[in-house]
mmJSON file of the N, C-alpha and C atoms, coordinates in Angstrom:
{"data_MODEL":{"atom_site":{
"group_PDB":["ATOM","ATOM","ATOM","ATOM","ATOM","ATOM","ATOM","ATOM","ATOM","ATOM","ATOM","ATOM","ATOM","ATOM","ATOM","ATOM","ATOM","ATOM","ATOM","ATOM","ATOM","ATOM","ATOM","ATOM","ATOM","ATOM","ATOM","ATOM","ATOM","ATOM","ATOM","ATOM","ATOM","ATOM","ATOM","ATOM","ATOM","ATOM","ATOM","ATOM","ATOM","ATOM","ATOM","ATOM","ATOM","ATOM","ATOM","ATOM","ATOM","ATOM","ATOM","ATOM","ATOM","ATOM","ATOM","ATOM","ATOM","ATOM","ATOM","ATOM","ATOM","ATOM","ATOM","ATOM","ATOM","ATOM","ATOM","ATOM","ATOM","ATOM","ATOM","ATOM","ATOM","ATOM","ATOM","ATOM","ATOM","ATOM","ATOM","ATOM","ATOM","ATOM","ATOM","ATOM","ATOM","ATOM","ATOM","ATOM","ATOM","ATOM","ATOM","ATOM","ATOM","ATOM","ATOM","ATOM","ATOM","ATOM","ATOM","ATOM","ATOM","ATOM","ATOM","ATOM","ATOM","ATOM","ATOM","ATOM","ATOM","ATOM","ATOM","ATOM","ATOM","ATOM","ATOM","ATOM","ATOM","ATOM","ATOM","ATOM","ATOM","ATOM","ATOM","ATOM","ATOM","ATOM","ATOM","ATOM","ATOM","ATOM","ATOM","ATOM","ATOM","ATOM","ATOM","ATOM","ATOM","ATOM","ATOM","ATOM","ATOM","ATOM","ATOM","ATOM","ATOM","ATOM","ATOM","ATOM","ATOM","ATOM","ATOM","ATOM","ATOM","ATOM","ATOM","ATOM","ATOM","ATOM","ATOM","ATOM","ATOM","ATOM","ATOM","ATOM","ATOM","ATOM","ATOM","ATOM","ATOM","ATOM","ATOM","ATOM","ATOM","ATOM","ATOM","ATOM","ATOM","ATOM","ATOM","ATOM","ATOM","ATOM","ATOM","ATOM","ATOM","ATOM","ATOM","ATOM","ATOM","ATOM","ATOM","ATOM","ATOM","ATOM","ATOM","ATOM","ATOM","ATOM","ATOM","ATOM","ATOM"],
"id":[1,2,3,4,5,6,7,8,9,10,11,12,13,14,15,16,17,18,19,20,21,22,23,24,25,26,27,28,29,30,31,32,33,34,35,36,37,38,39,40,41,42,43,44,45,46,47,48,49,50,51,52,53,54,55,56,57,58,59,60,61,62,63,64,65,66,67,68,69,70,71,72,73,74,75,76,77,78,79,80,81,82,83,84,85,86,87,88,89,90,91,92,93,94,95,96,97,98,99,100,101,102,103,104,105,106,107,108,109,110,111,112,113,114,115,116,117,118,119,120,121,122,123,124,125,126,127,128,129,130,131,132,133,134,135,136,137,138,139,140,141,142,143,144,145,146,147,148,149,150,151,152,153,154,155,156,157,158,159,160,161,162,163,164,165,166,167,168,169,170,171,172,173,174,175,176,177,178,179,180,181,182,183,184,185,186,187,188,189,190,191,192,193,194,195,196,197,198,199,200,201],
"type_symbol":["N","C","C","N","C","C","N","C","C","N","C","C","N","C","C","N","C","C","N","C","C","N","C","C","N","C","C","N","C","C","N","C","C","N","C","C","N","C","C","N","C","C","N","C","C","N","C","C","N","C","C","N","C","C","N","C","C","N","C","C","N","C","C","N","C","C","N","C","C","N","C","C","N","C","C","N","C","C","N","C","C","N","C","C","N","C","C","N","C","C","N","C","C","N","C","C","N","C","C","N","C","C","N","C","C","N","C","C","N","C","C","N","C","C","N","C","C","N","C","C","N","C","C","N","C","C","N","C","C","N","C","C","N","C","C","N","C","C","N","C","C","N","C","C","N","C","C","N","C","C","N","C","C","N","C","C","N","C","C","N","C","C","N","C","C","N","C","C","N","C","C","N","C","C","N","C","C","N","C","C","N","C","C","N","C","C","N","C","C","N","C","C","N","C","C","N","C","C","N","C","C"],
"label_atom_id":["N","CA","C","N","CA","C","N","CA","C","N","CA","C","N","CA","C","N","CA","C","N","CA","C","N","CA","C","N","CA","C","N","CA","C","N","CA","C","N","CA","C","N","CA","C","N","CA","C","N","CA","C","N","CA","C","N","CA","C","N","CA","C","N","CA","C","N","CA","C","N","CA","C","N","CA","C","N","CA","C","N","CA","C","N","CA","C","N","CA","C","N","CA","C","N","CA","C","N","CA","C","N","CA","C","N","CA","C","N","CA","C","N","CA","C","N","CA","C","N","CA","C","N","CA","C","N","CA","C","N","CA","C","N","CA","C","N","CA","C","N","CA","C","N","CA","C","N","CA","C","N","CA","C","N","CA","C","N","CA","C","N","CA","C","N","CA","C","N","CA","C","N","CA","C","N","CA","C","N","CA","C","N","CA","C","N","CA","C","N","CA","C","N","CA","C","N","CA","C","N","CA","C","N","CA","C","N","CA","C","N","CA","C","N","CA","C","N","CA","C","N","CA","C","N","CA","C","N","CA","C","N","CA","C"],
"label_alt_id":[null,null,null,null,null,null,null,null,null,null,null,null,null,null,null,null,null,null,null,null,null,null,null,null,null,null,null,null,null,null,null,null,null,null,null,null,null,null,null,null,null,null,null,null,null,null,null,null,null,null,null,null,null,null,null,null,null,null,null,null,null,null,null,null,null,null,null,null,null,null,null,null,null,null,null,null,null,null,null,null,null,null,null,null,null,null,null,null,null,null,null,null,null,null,null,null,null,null,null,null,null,null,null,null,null,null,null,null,null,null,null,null,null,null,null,null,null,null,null,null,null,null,null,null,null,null,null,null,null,null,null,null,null,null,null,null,null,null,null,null,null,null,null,null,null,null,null,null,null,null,null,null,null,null,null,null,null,null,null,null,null,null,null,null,null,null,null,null,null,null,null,null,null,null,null,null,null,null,null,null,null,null,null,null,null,null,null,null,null,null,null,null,null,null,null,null,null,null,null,null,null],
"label_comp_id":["UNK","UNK","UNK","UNK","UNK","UNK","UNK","UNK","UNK","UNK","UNK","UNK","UNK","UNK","UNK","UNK","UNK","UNK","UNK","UNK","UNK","UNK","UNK","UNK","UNK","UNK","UNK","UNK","UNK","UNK","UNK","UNK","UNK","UNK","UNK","UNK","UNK","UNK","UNK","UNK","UNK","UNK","UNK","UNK","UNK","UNK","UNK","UNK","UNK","UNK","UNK","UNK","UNK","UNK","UNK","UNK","UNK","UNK","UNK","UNK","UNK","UNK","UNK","UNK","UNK","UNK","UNK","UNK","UNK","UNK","UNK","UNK","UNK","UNK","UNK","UNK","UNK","UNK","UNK","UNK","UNK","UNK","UNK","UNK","UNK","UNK","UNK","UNK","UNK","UNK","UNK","UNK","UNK","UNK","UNK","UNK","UNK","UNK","UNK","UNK","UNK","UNK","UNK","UNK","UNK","UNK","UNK","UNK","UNK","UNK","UNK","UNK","UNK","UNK","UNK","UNK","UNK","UNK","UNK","UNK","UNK","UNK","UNK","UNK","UNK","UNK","UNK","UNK","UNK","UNK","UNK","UNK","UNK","UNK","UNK","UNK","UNK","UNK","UNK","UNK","UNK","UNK","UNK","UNK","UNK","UNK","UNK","UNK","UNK","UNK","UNK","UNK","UNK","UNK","UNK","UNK","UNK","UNK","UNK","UNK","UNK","UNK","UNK","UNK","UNK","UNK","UNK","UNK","UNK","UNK","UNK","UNK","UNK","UNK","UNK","UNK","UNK","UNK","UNK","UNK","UNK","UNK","UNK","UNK","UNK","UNK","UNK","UNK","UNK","UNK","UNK","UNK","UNK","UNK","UNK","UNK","UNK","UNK","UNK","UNK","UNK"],
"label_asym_id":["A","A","A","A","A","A","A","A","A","A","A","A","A","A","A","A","A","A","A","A","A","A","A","A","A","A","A","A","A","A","A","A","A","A","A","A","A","A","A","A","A","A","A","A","A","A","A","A","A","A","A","A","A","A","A","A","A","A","A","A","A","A","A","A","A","A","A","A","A","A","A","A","A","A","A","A","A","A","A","A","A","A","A","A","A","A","A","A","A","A","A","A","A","A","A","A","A","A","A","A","A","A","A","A","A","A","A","A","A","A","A","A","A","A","A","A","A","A","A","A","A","A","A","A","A","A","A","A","A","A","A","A","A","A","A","A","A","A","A","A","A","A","A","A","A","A","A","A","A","A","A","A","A","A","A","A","A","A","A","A","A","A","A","A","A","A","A","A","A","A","A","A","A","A","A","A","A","A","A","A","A","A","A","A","A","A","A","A","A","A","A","A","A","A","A","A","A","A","A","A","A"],
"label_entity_id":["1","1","1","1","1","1","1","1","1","1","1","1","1","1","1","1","1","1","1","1","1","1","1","1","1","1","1","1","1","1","1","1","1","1","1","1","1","1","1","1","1","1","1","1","1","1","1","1","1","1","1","1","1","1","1","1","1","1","1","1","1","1","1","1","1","1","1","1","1","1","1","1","1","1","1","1","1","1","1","1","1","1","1","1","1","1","1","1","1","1","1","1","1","1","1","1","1","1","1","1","1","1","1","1","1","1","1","1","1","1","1","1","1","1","1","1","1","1","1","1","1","1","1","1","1","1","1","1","1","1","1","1","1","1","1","1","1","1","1","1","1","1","1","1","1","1","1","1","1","1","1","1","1","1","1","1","1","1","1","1","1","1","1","1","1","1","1","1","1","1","1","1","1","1","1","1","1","1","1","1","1","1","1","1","1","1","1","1","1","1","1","1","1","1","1","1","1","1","1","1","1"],
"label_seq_id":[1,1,1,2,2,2,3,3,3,4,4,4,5,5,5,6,6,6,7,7,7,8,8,8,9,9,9,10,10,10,11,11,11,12,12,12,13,13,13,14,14,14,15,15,15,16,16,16,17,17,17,18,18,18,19,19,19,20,20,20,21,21,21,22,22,22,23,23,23,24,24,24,25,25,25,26,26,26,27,27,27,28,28,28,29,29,29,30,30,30,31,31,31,32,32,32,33,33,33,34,34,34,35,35,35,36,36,36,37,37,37,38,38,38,39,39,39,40,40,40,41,41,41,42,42,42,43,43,43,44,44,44,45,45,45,46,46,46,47,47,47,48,48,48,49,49,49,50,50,50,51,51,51,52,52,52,53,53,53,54,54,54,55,55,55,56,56,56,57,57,57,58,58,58,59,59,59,60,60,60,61,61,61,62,62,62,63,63,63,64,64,64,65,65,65,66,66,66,67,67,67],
"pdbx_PDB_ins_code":[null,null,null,null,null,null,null,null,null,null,null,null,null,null,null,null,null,null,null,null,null,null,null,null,null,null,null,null,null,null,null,null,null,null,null,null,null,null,null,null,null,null,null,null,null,null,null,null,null,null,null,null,null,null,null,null,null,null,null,null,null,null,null,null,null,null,null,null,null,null,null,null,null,null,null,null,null,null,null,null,null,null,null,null,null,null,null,null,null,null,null,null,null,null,null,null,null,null,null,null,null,null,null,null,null,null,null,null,null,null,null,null,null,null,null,null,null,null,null,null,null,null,null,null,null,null,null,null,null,null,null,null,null,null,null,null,null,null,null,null,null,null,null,null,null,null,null,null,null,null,null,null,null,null,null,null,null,null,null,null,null,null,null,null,null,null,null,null,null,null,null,null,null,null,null,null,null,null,null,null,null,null,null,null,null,null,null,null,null,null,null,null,null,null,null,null,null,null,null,null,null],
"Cartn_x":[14.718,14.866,14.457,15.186,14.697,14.016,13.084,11.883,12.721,12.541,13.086,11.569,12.161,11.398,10.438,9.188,8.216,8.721,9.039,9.008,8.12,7.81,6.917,6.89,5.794,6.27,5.543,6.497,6.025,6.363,5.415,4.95,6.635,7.203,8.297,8.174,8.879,8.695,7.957,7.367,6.353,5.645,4.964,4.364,2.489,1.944,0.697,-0.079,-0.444,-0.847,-2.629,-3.353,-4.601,-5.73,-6.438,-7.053,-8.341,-8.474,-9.954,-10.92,-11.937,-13.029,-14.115,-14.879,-15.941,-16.977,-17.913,-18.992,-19.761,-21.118,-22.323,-23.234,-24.369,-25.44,-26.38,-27.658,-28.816,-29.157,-28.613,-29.185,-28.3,-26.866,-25.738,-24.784,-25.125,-23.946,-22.35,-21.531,-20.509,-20.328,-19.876,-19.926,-18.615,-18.417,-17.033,-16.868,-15.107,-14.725,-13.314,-12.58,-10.864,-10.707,-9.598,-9.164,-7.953,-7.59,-6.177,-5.325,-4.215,-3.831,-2.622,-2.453,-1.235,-2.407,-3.37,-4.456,-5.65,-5.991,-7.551,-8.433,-8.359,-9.451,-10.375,-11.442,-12.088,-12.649,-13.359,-14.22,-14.746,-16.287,-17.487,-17.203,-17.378,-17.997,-19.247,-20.072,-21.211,-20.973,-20.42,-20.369,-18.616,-17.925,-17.275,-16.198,-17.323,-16.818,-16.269,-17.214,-15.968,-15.136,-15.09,-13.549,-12.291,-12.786,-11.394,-11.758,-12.464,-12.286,-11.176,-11.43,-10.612,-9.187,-8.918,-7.94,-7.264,-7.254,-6.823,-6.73,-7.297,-6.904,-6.328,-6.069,-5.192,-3.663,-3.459,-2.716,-2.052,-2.51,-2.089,-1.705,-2.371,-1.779,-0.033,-0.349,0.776,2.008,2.289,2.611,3.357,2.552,2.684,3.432,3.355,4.543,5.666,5.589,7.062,7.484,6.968,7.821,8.683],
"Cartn_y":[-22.718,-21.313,-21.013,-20.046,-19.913,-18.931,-19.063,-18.102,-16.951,-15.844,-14.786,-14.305,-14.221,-14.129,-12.789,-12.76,-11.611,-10.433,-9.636,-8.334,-7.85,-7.711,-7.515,-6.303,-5.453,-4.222,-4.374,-4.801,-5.357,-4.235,-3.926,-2.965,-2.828,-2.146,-1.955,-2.743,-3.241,-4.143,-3.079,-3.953,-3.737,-1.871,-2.125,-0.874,-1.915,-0.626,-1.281,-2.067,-3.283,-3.631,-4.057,-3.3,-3.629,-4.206,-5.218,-5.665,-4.875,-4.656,-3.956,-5.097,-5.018,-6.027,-5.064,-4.904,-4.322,-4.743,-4.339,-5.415,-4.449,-4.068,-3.424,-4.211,-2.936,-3.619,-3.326,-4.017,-4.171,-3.271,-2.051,-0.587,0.236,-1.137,-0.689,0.457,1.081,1.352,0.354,1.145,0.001,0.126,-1.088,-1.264,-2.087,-2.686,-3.328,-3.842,-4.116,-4.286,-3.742,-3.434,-3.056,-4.43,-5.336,-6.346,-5.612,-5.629,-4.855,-6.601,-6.859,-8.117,-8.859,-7.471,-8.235,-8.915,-8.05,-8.58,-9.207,-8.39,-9.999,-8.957,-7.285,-7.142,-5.758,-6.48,-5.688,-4.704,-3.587,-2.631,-2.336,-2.654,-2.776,-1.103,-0.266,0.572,0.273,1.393,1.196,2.894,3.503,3.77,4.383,4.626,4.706,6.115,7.092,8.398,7.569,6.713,6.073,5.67,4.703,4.244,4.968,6.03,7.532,7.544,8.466,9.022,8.047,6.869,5.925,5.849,5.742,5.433,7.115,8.186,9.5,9.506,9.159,9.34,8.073,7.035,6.106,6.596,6.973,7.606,8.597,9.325,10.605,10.18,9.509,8.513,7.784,7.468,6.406,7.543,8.473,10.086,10.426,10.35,11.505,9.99,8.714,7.403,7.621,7.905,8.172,9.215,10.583,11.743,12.184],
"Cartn_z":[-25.675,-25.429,-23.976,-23.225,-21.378,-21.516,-21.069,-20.592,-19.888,-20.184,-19.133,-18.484,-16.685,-15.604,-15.984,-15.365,-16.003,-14.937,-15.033,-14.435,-13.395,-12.332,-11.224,-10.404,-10.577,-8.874,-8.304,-7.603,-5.596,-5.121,-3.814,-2.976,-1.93,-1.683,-0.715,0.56,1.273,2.414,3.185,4.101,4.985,4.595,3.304,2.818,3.131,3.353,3.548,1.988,1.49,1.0,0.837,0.008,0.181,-1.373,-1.167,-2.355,-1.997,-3.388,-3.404,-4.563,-3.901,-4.538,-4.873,-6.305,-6.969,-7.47,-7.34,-8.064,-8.593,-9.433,-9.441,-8.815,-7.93,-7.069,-8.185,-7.599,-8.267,-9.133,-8.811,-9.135,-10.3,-10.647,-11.09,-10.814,-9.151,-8.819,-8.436,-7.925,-8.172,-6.101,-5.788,-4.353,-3.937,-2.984,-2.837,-1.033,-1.432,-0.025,-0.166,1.026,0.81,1.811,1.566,2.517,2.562,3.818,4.23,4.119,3.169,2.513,3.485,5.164,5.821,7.077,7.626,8.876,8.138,7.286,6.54,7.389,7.724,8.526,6.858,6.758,5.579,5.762,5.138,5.083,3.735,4.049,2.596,2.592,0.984,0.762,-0.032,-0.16,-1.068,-2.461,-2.175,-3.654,-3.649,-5.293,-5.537,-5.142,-4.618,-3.684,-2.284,-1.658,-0.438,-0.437,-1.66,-2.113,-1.92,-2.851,-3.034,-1.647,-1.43,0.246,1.037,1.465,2.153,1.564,0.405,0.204,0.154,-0.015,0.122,1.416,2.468,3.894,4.189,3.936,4.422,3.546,2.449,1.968,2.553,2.922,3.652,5.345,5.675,6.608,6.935,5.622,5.294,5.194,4.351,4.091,5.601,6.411,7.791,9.035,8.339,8.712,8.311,7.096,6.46,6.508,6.943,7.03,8.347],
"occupancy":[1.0,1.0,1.0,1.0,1.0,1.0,1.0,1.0,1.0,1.0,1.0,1.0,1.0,1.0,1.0,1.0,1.0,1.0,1.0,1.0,1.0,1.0,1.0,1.0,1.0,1.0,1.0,1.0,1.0,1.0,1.0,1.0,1.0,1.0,1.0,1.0,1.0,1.0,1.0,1.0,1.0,1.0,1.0,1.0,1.0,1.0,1.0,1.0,1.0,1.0,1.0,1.0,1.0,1.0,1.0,1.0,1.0,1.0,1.0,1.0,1.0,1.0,1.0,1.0,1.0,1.0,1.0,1.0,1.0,1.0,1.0,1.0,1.0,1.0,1.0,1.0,1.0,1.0,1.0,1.0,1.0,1.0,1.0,1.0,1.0,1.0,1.0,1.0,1.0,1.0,1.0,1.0,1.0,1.0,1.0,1.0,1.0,1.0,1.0,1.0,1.0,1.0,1.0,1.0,1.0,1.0,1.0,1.0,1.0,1.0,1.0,1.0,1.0,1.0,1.0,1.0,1.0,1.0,1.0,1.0,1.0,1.0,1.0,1.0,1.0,1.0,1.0,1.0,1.0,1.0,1.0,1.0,1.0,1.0,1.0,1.0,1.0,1.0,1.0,1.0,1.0,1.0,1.0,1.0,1.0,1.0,1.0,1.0,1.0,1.0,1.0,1.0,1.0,1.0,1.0,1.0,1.0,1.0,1.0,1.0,1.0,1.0,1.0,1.0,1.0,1.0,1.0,1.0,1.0,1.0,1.0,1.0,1.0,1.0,1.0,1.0,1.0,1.0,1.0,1.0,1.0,1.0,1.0,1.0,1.0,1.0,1.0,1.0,1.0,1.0,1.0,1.0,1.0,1.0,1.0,1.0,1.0,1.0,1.0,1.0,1.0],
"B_iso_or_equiv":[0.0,0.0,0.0,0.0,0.0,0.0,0.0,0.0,0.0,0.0,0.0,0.0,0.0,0.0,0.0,0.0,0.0,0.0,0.0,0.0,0.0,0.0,0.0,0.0,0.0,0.0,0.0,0.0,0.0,0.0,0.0,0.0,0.0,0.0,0.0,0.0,0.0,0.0,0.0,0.0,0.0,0.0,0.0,0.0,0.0,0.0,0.0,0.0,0.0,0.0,0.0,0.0,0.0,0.0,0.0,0.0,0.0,0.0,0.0,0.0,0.0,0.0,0.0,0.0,0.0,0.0,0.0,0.0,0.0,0.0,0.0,0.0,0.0,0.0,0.0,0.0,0.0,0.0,0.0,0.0,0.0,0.0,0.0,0.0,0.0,0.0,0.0,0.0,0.0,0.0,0.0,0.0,0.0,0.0,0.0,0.0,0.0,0.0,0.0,0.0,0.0,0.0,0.0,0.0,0.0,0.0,0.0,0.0,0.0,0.0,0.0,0.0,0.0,0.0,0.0,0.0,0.0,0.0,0.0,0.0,0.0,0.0,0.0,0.0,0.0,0.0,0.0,0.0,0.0,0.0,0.0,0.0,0.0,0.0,0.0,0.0,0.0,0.0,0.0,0.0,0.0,0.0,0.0,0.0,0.0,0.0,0.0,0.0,0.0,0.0,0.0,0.0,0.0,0.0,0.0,0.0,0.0,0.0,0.0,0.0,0.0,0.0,0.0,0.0,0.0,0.0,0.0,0.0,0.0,0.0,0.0,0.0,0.0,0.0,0.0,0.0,0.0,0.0,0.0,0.0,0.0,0.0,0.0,0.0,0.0,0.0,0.0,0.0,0.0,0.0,0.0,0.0,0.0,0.0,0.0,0.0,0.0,0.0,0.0,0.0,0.0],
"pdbx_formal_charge":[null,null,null,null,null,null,null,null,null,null,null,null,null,null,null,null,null,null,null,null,null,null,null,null,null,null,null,null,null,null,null,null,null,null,null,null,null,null,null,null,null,null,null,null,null,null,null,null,null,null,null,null,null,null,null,null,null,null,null,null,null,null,null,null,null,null,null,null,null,null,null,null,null,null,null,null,null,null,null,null,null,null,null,null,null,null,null,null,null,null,null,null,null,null,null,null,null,null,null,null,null,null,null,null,null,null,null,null,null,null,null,null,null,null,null,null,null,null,null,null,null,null,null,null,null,null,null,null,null,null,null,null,null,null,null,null,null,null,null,null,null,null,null,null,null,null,null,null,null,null,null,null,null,null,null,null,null,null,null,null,null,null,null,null,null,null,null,null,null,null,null,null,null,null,null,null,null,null,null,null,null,null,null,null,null,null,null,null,null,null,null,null,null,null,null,null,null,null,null,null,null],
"auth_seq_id":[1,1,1,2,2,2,3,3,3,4,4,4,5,5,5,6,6,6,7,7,7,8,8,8,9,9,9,10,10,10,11,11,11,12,12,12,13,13,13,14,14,14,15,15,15,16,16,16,17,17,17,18,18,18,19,19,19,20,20,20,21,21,21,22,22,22,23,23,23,24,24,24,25,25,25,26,26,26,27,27,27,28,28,28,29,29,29,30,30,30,31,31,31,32,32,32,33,33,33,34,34,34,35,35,35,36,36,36,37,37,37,38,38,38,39,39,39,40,40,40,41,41,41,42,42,42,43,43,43,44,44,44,45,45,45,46,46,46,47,47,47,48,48,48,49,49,49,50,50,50,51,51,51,52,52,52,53,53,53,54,54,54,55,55,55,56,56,56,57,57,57,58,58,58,59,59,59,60,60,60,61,61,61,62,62,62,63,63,63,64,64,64,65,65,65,66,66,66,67,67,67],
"auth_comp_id":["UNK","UNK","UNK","UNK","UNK","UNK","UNK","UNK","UNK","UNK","UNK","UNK","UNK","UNK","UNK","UNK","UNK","UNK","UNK","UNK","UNK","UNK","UNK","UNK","UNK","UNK","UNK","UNK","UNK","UNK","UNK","UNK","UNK","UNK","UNK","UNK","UNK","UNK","UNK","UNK","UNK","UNK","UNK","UNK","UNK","UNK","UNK","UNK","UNK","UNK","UNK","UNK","UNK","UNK","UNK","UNK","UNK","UNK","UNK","UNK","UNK","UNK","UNK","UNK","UNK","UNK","UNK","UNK","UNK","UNK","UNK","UNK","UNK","UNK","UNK","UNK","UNK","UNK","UNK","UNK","UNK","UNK","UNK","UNK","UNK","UNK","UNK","UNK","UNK","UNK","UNK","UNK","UNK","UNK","UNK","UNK","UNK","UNK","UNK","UNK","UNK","UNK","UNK","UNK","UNK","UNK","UNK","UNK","UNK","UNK","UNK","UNK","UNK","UNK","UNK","UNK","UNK","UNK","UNK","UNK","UNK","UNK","UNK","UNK","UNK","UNK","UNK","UNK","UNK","UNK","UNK","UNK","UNK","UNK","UNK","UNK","UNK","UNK","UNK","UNK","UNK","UNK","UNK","UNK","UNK","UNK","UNK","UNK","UNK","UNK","UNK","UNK","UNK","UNK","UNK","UNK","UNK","UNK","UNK","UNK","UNK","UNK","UNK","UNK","UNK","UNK","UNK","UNK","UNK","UNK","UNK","UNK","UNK","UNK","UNK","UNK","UNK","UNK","UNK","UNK","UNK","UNK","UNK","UNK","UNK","UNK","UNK","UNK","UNK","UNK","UNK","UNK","UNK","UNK","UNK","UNK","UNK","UNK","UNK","UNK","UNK"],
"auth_asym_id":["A","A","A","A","A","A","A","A","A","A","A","A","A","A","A","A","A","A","A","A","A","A","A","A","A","A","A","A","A","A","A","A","A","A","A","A","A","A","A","A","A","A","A","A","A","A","A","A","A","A","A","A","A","A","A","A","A","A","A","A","A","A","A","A","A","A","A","A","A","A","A","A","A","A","A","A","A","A","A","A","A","A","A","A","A","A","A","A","A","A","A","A","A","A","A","A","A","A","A","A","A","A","A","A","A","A","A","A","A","A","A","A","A","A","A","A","A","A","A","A","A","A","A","A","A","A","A","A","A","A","A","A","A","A","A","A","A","A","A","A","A","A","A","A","A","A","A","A","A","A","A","A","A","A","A","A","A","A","A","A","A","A","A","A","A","A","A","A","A","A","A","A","A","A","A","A","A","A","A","A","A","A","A","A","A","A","A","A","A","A","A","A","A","A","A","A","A","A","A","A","A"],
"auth_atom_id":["N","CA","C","N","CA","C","N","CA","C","N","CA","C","N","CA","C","N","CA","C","N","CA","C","N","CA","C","N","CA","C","N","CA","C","N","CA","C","N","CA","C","N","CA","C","N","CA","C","N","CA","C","N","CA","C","N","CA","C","N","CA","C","N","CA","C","N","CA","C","N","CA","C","N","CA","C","N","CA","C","N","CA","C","N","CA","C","N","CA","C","N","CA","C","N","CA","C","N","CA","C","N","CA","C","N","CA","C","N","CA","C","N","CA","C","N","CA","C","N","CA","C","N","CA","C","N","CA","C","N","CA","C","N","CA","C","N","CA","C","N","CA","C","N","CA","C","N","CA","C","N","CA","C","N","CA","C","N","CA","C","N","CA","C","N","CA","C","N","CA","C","N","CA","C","N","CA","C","N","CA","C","N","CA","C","N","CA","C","N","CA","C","N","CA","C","N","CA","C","N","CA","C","N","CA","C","N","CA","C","N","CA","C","N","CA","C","N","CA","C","N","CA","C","N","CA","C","N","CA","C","N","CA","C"],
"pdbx_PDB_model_num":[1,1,1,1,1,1,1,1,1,1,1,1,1,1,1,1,1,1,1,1,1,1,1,1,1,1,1,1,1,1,1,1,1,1,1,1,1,1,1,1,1,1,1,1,1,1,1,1,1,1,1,1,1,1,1,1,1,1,1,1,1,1,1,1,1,1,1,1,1,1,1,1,1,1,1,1,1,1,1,1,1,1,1,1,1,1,1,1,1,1,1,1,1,1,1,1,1,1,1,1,1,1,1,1,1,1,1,1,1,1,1,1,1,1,1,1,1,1,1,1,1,1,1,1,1,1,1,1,1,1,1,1,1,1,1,1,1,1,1,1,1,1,1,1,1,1,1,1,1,1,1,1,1,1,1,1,1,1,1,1,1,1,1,1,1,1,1,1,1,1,1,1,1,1,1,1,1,1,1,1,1,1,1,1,1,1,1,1,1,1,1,1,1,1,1,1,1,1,1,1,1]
}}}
């Protein structure tokens, strides 16, 4: 029997792609990094309000590229 191929959504060519990494610190807040996945250049947050914040303004960013 052939395997049918798994279904995938990939990001649009050259759309900005970014991994986000999470952990809890000592204190069990939650903390991280964003690796931007085309330069490898990172930025740690330390709580989960920077996260949003960053990504709503790189968003809106991205927004005011494409308009």
């Amino acid at each position: 029997m052939a395997q049918e191929p798994t279904p995938r959504n990939l990001p649009p060519p050259k759309s900005p792609v970014y991994l986000v990494l999470l952990w809890p610190d000592e204190a069990g807040h939650w903390e991280g990094r964003i690796k931007d996945a085309r330069t490898g250049l990172e930025r740690p947050f330390f709580e989960l309000e920077a996260l949003l914040s960053w990504l709503e303004s790189e968003q809106d960013r991205t927004n005011r590229r494409l308009a």
